[in-house]
C-alpha positions in Angstrom: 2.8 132.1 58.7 3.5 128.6 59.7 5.8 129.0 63.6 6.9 125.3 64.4 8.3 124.6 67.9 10.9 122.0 68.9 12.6 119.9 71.9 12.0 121.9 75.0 10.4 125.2 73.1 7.6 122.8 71.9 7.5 120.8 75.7 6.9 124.7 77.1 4.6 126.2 74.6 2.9 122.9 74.6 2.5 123.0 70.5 4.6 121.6 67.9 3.4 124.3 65.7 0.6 127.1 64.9 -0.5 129.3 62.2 0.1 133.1 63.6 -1.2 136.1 61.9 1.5 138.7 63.0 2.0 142.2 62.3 5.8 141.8 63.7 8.7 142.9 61.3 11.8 140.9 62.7 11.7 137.8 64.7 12.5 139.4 67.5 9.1 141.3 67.2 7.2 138.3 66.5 9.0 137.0 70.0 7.9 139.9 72.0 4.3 138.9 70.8 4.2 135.5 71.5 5.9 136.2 74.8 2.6 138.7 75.5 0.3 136.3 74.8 0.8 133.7 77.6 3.0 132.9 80.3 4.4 129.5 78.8 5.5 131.4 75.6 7.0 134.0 78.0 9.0 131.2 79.7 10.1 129.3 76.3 11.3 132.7 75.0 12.8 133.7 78.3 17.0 133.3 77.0 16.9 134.0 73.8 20.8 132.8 74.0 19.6 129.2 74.6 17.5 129.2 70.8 18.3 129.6 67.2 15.8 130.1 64.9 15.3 129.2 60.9 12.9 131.0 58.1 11.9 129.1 55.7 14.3 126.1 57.1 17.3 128.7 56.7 19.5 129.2 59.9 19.2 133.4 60.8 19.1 135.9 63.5 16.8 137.1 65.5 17.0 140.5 63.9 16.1 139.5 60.6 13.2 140.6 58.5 10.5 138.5 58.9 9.0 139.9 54.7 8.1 137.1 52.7 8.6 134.2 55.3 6.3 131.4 55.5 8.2 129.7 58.1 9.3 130.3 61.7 11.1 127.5 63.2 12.6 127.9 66.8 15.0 125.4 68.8 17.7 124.9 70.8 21.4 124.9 69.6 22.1 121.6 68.3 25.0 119.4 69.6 27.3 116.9 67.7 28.5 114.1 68.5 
């Protein structure tokens, strides 16, 4: 699946997005293994208050099934204005 990174999350990880082959159920799963991987996905994931995340460009949770997605997008809340 497609993971795309953006504003600070990307600055951390240092990627604006990656193709991961996951095993992970929820998001919260595939979290815990990018957070395992290296320590700049461990510090971009570190407050998992300060992200929100979309599948397939739909705002969800971080409990949700992660079945059928093609697309993982993480970022921080947005802010109007």
């Amino acid at each position: 699946m497609d993971v795309l990174y953006f504003a600070w999350v990307r600055e951390r990880i240092g990627l604006p997005k990656e193709k991961v082959e996951t095993q992970a159920a929820t998001v919260g799963d595939l979290v815990a293994e990018l957070s395992a991987r290296e320590e700049r996905y461990a510090v971009a994931f570190a407050d998992l208050s300060a992200l929100r995340v979309a599948l397939d460009q739909e705002l969800s949770d971080f409990d949700a099934s992660l079945a059928g997605v093609r697309e993982v997008a993480f970022f921080p809340p947005m802010t109007g204005g």
